[in-house]
C-alpha positions as CSV (number, residue, x, y, z in Angstrom):
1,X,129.7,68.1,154.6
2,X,129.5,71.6,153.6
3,X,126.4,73.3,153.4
4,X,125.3,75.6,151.0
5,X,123.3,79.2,151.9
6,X,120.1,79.3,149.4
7,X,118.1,81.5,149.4
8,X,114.3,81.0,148.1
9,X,113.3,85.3,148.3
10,X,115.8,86.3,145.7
11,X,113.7,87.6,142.3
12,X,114.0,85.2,139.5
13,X,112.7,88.1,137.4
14,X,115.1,90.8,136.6
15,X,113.7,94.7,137.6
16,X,113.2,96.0,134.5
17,X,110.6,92.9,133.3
18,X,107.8,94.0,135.3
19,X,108.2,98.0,135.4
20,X,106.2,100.2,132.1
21,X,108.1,103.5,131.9
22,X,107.4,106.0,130.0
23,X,109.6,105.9,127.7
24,X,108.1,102.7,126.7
25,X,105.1,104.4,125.8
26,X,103.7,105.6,122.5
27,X,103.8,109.1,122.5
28,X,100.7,109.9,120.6
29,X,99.2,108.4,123.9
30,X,101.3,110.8,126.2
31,X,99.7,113.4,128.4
32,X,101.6,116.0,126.3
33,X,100.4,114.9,123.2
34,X,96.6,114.6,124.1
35,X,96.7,118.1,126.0
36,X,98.3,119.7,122.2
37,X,95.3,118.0,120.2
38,X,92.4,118.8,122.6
39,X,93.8,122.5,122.7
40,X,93.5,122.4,119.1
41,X,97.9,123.2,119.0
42,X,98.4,121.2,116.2
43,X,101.2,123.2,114.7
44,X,103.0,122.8,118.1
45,X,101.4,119.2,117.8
46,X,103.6,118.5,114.5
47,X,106.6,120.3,116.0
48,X,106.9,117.9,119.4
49,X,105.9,114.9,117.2
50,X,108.9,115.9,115.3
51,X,111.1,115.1,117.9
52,X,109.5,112.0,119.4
53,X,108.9,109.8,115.7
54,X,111.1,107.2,117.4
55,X,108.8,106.6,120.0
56,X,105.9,106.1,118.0
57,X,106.0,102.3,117.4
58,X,102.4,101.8,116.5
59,X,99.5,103.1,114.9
60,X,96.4,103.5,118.0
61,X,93.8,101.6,117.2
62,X,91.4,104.0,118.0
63,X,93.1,106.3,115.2
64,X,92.7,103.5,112.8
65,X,88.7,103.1,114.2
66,X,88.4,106.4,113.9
67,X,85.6,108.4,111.4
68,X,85.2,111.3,109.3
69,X,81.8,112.4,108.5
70,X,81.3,112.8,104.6
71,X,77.9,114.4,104.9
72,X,79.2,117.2,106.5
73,X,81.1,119.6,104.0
74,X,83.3,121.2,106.6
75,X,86.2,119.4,108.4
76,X,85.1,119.5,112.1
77,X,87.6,119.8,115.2
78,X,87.7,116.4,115.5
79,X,88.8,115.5,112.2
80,X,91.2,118.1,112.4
81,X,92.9,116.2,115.1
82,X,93.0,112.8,113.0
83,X,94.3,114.5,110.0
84,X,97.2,115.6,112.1
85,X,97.7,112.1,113.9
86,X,97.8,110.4,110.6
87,X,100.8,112.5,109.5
88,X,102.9,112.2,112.3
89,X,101.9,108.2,112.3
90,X,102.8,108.7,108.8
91,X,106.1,110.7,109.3
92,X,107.2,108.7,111.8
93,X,106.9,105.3,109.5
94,X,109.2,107.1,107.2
95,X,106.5,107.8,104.5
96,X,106.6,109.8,101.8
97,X,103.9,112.1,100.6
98,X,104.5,111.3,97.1
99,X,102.0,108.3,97.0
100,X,99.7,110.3,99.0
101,X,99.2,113.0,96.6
102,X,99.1,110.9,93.6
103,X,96.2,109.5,95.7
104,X,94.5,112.9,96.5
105,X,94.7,114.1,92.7
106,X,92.9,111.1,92.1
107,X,90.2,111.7,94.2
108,X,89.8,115.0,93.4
109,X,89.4,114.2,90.1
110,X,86.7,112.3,91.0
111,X,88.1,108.8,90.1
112,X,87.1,106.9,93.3
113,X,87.2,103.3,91.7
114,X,90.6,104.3,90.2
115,X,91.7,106.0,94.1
116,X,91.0,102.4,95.1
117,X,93.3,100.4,93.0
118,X,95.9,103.1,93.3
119,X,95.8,102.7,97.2
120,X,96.3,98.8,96.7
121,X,99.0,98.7,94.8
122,X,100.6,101.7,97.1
123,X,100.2,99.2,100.6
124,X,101.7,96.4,98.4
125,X,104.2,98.4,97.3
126,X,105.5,100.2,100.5
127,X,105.6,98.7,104.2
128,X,105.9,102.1,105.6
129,X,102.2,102.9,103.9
130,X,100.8,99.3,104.8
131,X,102.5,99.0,108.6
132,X,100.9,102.2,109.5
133,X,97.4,100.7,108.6
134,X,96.3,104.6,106.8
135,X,95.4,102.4,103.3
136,X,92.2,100.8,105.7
137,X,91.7,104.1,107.0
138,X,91.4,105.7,103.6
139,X,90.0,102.2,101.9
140,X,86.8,103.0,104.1
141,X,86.4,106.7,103.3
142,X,86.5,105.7,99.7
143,X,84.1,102.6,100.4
144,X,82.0,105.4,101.6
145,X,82.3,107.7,99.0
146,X,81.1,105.8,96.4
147,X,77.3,105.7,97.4
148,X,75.1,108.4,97.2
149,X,76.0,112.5,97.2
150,X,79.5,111.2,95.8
151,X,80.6,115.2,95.2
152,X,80.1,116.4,98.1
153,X,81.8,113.1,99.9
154,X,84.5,113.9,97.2
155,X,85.1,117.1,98.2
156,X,85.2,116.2,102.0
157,X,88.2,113.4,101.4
158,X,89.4,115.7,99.6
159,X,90.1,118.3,102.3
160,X,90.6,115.9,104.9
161,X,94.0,114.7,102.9
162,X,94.6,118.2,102.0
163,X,95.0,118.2,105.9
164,X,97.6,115.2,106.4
165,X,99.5,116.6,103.3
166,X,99.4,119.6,105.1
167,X,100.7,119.0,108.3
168,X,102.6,116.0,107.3
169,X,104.4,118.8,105.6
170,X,104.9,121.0,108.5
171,X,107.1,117.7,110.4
172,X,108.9,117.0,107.1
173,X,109.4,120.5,105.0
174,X,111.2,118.7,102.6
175,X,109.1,116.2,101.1
């Protein structure tokens, strides 16, 4: 009777399984893109962003969690660096600005109720707007818009979109 060789050390797993490369990971959480943002190199930002869309598979969820403060008039550092993460997430879902600006000259306009519905049917209408989770994002700015001081919250969505239109420009020049 023949006898066969087993062995019971070979991996049952193959290599690649159990090994997180970076090239698996999104690059809005890379090193390079962090150290761009927290330099405040946002145009440089946009322009490297440019180039890695394909490897931005997700929205973070602490740029979906994240705030913008509507008592404050000005648009801080901070929410500089949101506005520009929201267009690339944007960009890189293959959205085009066309629904976001009908959506700004609403709510500059001062329509907030009528921003509201607008951004509804604009998530049921596009995946690309829905996937990338920026209608809750904006859905809560307007929620908080609508109470007290409504101008001057107004005016401060306002610019903050002014801001993703803005750089969301800069990745995309033709739309």
């Amino acid at each position: 009777m023949k006898h066969q060789n087993f062995s019971y050390n070979k991996p049952t797993h193959s290599r690649n399984q159990h090994h997180s490369s970076k090239e698996d990971q999104n690059w809005l959480d890379s090193d390079e893109a962090k150290k761009l943002l927290n330099e405040g190199r946002f145009i440089e930002f946009c322009k490297r962003a440019k180039g890695n869309l394909k490897k931005i598979k997700n929205t973070p969820q602490d740029l979906v969690n994240s705030s913008i403060d509507l008592s404050n008039p000005s648009i801080t550092f901070d929410e500089l660096k949101v506005a520009t993460q929201w267009a690339v997430v944007l960009q890189a879902r293959g959205f085009g600005m066309s629904s976001l600006r009908k959506i700004f000259e609403i709510v500059s306009s001062g329509k907030i109720e009528k921003a509201k519905f607008i951004l509804a049917y604009e998530v049921a209408r596009k995946k690309e707007f829905a996937e990338s989770n920026f209608g809750d994002f904006l859905e809560k700015l307007l929620n908080n818009a609508s109470n007290n001081e409504k101008d001057k919250k107004v005016a401060k969505i306002k610019t903050f979109l002014e801001a993703v239109i803005a750089y969301h420009k800069l990745i995309n020049p033709k739309d």
